[in-house]
N, C-alpha and C positions, 0 to 999 in steps of 0.2 A: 151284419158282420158276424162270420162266425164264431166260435169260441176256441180259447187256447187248447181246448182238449179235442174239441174237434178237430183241426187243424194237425194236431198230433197221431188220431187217428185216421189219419185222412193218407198221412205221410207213411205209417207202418203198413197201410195197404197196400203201397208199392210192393209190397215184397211180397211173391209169390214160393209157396216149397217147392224146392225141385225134387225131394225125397218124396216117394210116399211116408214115410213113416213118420216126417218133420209136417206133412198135411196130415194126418191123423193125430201125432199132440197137436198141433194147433183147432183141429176142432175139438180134441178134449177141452181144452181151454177154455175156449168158446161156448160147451155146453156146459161144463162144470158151474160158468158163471153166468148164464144166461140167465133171463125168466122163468122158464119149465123145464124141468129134464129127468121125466120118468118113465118108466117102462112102458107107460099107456100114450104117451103124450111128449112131444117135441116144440116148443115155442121160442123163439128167438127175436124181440121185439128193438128196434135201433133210431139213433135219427140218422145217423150216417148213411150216404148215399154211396161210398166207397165201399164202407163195410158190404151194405147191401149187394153189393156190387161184386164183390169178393167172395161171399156167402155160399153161392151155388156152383160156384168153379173149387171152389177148397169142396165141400162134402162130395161133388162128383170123382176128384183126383182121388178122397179120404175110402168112398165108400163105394164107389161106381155108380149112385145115383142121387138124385136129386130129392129137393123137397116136394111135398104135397101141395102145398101152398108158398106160396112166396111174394113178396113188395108187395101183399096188401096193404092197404092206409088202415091204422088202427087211430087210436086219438089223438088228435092231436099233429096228424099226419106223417106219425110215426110205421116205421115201413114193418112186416111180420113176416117171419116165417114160422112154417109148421109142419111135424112131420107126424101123422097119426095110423099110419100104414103099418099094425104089426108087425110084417116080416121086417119091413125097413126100423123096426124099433130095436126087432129081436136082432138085426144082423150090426147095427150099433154099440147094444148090452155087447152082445158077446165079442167085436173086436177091444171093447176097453175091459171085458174078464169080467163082467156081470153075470150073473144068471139070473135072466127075468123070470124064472118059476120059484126063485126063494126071495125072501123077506131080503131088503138088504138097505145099506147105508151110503150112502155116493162117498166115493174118497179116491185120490189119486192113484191107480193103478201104478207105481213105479216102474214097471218092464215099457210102458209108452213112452214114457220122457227117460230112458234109462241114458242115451248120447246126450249131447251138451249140447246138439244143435236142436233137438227135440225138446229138451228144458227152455231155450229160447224161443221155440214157436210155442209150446204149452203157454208158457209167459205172456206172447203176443196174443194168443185167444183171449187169454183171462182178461186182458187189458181191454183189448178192443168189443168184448163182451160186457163186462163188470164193472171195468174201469174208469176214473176219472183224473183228470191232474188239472188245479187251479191256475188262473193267468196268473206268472211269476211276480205283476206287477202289484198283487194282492194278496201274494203269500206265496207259501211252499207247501203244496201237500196232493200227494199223490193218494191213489187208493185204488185196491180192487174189494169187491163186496161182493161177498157169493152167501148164499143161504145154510150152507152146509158148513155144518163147525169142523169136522176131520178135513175138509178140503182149504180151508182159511189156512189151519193148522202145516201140513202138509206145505201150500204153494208158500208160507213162512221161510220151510226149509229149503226149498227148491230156492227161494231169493239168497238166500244163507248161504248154500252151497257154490252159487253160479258167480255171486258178485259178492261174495265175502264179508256182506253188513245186513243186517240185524233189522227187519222192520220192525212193526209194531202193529197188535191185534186191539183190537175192541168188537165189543156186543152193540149191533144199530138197529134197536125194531126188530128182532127176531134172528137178525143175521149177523151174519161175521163179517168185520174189513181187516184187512191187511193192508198197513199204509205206511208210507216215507213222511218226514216232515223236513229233512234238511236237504236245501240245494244242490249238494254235491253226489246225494247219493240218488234224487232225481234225477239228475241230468245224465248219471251212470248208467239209471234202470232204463232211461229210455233210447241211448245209446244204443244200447243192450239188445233193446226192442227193434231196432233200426231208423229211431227218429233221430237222427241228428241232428234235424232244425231245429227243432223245439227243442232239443239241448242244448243248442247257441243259445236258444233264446232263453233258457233257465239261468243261463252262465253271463250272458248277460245284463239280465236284470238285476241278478246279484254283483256285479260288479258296479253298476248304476246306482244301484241303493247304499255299497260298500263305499262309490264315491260323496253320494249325496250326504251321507252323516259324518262325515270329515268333514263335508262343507260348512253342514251348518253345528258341529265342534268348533272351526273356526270361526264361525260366524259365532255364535253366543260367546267366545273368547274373545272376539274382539270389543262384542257389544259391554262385555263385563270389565275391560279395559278402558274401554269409554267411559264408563261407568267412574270408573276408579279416578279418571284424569281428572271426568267433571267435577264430584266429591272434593278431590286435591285441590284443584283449582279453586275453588269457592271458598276452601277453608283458608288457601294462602292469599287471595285477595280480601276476604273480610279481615284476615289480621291487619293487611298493609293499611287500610281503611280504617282500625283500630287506634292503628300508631301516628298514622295523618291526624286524627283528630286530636289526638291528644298532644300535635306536635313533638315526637319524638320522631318523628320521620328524617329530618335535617341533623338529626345527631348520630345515625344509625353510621355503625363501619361502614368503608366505602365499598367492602364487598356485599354485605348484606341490602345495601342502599341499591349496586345494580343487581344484583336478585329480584328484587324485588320491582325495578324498573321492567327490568326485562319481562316476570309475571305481568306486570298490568298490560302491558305491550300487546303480551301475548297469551288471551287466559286459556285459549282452547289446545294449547300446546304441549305434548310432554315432559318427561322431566329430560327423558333423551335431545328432544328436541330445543332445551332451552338452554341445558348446558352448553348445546354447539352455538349460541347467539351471545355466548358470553366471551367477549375478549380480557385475557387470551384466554381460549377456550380451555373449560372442566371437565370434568369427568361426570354423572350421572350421579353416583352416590355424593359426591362434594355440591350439586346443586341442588340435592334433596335435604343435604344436612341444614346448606344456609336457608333455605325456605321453612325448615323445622324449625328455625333459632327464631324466622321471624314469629312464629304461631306461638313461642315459646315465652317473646317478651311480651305478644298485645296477651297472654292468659296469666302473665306475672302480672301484670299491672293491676289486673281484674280482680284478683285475690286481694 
């Protein structure tokens, strides 16, 4: 069975650029957060078979040609692509504003994702390269993880900018993630992304989990209610038991005398409920006072 994040990537591949320019951020995306991605060298390592699938139709629309290699099985029988052809290196640097003849630092080119439709394919590369998001059934947390600290920083703002909230950065092993932890802005980023499903499905697990702890709120309320009955009950039948032995039971008022009939009657019962068995029926506070009166005479006696 696959996994939730697979399944979400699987969904986002549907969606093919009709722009060139929405097919060049999203292979920015893509390589920003891939495996390898330098001026000598192109690697792109996946388990997705959609991804893979999509890989060589986006860089042909992005760049007019394809990889070097492609779905070879790497470990694991995870599929690879690679691009090691100079020209095809040098014609990549220069559409995202590199110069492969100086030193330099990867970071997000702004004039690429400079439209809002190009910030959401940038987005969906980085996801479907970089990315993960946990089965909702087991928590909340999204993430993209790229190597490069100005590009963590940067795709930060890009999320900032598009969907109006705030992720959150950490150091993993060398690299950078940018990640969600709450529900709502999950199910947003991947809306966002064009997964829908898998946003039901955040939105409903969260709703499932929001039901289940009301459930069991009422349930340990009720259990503690239980709780309380039994306690009551035991302390108001050892009184009557008190007062039986020491024969004051026959002398007792005759409202105290059915109180008290009624508890032994009934010991698993409420106070709500023993009020209404008493003729003519009481109120709840007036069947709690005479059951106190009787605890009150078997711990006078005692003294």
């Amino acid at each position: 069975m696959r996994s939730f994040s697979a399944s979400a990537k699987a969904e986002i591949c549907r969606a093919f650029p009709q722009s060139g320019c929405c097919a060049l951020a999203e292979c920015f995306g893509i390589l920003l957060f891939c495996n390898c991605f330098r001026n000598d060298a192109v690697k792109i390592i996946t388990e997705s078979p959609e991804f893979a699938a999509l890989l060589p139709k986006l860089f042909k629309k992005a760049f007019g040609f394809g990889f070097d290699t492609q779905a070879g099985e790497g470990k694991g029988g995870k599929l690879m692509f690679q691009i090691q052809n100079p020209d095809k290196l040098c014609a990549i640097m220069n559409a995202f504003g590199f110069d492969t003849r100086q030193t330099f630092s990867l970071h997000v080119n702004l004039p690429v994702v400079e439209n809002d439709c190009c910030k959401a394919a940038f987005l969906r590369g980085a996801f479907l390269s970089g990315g993960s998001v946990t089965d909702p059934v087991k928590g909340y947390h999204l993430e993209l993880a790229t190597t490069h600290h100005s590009v963590a920083k940067e795709s930060y703002l890009i999320i900032q900018e598009t969907l109006g909230f705030l992720p959150k950065l950490a150091s993993r092993s060398g690299g950078q993630v940018v990640y969600l932890k709450h529900s709502e802005q999950i199910a947003d980023f991947l809306t966002f992304l064009g997964a829908s499903v898998a946003s039901m499905g955040i939105i409903e697990a969260r709703l499932e989990h929001e039901l289940n702890n009301q459930v069991n709120r009422r349930c340990n309320c009720d259990d503690a209610n239980i709780t309380k009955v039994v306690e009551a009950s035991q302390e108001h039948l050892n009184a009557i038991r008190i007062l039986r032995e020491r024969g004051q039971f026959d002398t007792l008022p005759e409202k105290l005398k059915q109180a008290a009939l009624v508890r032994e009657e009934n010991p698993e019962a409420s106070l709500s409920e023993l009020a209404g068995l008493i003729e003519p029926k009481i109120s709840k506070p007036a069947m709690n006072h005479r059951l106190k009166r009787l605890v009150e005479l078997a711990m006078e006696e005692k003294k």
